[in-house]
C-alpha positions as CSV (number, residue, x, y, z in Angstrom):
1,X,-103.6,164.7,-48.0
2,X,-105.3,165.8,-45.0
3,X,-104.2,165.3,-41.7
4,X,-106.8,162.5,-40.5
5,X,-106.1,160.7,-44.1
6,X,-102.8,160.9,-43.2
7,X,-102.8,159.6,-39.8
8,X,-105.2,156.7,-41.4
9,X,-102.5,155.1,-44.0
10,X,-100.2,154.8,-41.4
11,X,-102.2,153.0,-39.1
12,X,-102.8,150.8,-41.7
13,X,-99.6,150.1,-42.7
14,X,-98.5,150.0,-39.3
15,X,-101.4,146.8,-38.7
16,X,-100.3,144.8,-41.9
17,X,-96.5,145.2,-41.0
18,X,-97.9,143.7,-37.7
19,X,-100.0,141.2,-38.8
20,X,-97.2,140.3,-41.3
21,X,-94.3,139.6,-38.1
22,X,-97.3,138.4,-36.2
23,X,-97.9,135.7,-39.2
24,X,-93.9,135.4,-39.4
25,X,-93.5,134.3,-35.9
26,X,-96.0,132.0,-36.3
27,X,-94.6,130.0,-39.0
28,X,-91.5,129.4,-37.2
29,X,-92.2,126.4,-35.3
30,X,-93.3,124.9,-38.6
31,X,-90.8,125.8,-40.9
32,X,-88.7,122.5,-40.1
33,X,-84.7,123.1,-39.7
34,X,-85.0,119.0,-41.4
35,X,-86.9,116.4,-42.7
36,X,-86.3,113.1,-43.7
37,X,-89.3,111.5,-45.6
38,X,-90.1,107.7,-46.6
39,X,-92.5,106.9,-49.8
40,X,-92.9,105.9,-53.2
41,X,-91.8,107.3,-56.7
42,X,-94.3,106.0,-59.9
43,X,-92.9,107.2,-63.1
44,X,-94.3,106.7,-66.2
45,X,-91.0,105.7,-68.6
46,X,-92.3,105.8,-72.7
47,X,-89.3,104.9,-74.1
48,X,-89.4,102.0,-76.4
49,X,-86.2,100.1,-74.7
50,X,-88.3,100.2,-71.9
51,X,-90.5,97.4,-73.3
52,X,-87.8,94.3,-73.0
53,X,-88.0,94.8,-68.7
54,X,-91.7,95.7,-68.3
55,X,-95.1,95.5,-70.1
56,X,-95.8,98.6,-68.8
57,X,-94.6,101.9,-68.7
58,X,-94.6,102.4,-65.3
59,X,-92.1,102.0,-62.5
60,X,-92.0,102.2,-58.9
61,X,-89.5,103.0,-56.8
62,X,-89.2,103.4,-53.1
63,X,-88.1,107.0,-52.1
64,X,-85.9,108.2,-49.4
65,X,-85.4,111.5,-48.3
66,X,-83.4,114.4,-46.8
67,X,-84.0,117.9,-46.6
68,X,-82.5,121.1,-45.0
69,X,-83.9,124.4,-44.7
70,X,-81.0,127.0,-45.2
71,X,-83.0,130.7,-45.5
72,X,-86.2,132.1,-43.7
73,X,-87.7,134.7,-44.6
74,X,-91.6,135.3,-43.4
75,X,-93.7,133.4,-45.7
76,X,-90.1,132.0,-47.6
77,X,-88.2,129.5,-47.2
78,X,-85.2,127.7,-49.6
79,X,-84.0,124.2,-48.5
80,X,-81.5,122.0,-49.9
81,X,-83.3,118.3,-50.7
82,X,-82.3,114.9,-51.9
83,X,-83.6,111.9,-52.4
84,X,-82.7,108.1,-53.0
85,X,-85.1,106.2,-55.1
86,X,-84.5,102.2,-55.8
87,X,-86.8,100.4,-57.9
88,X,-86.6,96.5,-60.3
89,X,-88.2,95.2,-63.3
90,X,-88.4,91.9,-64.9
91,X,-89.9,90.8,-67.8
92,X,-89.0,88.8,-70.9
93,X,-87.2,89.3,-74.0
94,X,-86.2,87.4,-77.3
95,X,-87.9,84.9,-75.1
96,X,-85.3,85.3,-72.6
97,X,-86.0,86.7,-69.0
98,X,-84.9,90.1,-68.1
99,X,-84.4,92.3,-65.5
100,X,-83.5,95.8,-64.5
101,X,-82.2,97.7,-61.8
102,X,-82.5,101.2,-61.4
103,X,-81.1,103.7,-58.3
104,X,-81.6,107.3,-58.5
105,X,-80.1,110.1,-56.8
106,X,-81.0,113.4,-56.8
107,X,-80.3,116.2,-55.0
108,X,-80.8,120.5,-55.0
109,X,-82.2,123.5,-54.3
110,X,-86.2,123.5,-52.9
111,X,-88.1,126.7,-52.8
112,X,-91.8,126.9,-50.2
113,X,-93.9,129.0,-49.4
114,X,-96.7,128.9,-46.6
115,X,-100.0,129.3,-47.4
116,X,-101.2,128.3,-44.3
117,X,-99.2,127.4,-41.2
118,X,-99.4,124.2,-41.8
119,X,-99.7,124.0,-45.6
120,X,-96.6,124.7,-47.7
121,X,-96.1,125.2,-51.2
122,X,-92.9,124.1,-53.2
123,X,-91.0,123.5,-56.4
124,X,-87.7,122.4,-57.1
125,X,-85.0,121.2,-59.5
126,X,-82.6,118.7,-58.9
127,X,-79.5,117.2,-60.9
128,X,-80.1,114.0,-61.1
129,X,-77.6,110.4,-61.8
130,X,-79.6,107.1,-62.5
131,X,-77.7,103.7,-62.1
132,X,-79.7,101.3,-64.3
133,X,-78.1,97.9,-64.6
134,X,-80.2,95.6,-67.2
135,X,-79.6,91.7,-67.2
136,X,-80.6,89.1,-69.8
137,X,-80.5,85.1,-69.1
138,X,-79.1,84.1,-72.5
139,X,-80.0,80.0,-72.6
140,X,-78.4,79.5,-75.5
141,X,-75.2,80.7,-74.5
142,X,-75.9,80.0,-70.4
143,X,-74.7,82.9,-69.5
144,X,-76.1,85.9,-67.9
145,X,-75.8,89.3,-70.2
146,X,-75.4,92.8,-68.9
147,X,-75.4,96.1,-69.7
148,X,-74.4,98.3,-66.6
149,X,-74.2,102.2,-67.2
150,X,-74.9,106.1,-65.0
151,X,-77.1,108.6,-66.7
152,X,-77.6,112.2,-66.0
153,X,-80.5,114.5,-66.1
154,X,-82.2,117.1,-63.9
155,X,-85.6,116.6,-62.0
156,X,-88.3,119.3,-61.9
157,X,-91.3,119.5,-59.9
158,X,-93.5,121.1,-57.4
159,X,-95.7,119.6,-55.0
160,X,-97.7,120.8,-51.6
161,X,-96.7,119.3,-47.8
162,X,-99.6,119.3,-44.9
163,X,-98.4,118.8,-41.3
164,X,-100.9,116.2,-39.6
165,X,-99.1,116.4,-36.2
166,X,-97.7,118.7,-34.6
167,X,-98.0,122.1,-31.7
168,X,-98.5,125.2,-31.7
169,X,-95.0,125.3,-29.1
170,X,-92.4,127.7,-30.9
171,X,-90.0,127.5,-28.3
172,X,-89.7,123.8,-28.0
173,X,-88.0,121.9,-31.1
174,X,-90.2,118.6,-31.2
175,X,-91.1,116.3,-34.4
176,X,-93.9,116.8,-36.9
177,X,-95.4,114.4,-39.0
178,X,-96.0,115.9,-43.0
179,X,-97.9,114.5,-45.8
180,X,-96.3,115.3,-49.4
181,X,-97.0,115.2,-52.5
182,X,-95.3,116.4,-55.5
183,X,-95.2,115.5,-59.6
184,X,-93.4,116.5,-62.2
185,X,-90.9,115.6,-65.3
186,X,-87.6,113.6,-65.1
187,X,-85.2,114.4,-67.8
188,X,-82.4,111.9,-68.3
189,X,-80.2,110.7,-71.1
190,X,-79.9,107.6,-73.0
191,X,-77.9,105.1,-72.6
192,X,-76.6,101.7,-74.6
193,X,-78.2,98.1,-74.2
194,X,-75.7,96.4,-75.8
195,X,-75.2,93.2,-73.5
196,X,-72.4,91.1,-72.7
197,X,-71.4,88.8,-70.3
198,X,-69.1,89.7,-67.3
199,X,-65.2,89.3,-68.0
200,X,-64.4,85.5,-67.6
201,X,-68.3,84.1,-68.3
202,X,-69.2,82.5,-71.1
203,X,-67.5,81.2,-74.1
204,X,-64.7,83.5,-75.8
205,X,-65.1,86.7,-76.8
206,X,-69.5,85.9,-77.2
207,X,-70.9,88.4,-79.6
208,X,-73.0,91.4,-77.7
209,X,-76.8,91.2,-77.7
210,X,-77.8,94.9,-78.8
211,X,-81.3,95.7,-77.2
212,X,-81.2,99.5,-78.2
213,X,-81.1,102.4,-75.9
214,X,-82.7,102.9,-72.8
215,X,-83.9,106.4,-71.4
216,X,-85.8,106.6,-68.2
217,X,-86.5,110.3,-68.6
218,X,-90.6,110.6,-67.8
219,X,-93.2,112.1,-65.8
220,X,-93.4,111.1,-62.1
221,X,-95.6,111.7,-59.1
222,X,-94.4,111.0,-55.3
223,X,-96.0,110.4,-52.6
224,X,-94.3,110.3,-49.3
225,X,-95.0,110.5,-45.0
226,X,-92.0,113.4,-43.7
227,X,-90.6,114.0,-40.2
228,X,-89.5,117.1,-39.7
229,X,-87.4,118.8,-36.6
């Protein structure tokens, strides 16, 4: 290697180390410290038990969120997120009305990377715990049946966030307005819909309604408007 060739490559490497702390520095301002996002959760849930509290396999849930970053590296960054999602059914059954009530907590590591500096990149995989509690108006017996029960899976997904509001000011912390999107698969485990009254309702010792098994393991896609700090 010659002398000039030499004295080329490290100027070159010298410029993209630059340009790479140049780019570094200004990603900080936009790599929030924490968000906390409002939106909405559609999953699509196939499972048959699904049927007696909706006729469709869709359900919508309003999402709330929380996230903070705990590495930076350039480019990198790894938060910790969770989120809250609530959503209700109804429908009928054995000609009886029905209802559902699910909550959903999940919560985990998130992985991003910036594409641009205000475009990010991200997956994740959460543990997740559902709270379903189903509920069947039984006329004959005039009672109202239940079946209350926690299931566990994990959510995966990635997704993309785009800052709509913002600065260019890294040395002041001030809010930033994101859009996100993200989709992916909900794994969760089954659970019993045999229904009874609550303790003390109802004639003696009524015999259980058995609807099946309910899983609300699925695909879903959120959409959701994020402050970040």
């Amino acid at each position: 290697m010659s002398a000039r060739t030499g004295l080329s490559f490290v100027l070159l490497v010298g410029a993209v180390l630059a340009t790479s702390r140049a780019g570094a520095q200004s990603l900080a301002p936009h790599q929030a410290h924490a968000q906390a996002s409002l939106g909405l959760r559609v999953s699509g849930v196939p499972d048959s038990g699904y049927d007696a509290f909706s006729d469709s396999d869709s359900l919508a849930q309003v999402s709330l969120g929380l996230s903070a970053t705990v590495y930076r590296h350039q480019r990198f960054s790894l938060a910790a997120a969770g989120y809250w999602d609530y959503g209700q059914k109804s429908s009928t059954a054995r000609s009886s009305d029905t209802e559902l009530d699910v909550h959903r907590l999940s919560i985990g590591p998130e992985a991003r990377y910036h594409l641009l500096p205000p475009l990010y990149v991200f997956v994740n995989a959460l543990p997740a715990f559902a709270h379903s509690s189903a509920s069947l108006e039984d006329g004959v017996a005039q009672v109202t049946r239940y079946a209350r029960h926690w299931a566990y899976g994990v959510d995966l997904a990635g997704g993309a966030a785009f800052e709509v509001y913002g600065g260019r000011d890294e040395a002041a912390l001030r809010p930033r307005l994101w859009v996100m999107a993200q989709g992916g698969y909900g794994f969760m485990s089954s659970t019993s819909l045999e229904m009874s009254p609550d303790s003390g309702q109802g004639p003696q010792r009524p015999a259980p309604i058995d609807l099946g098994s309910l899983s609300l393991a699925g695909p879903y896609l959120r959409l959701s408007a994020v402050v970040g700090f």
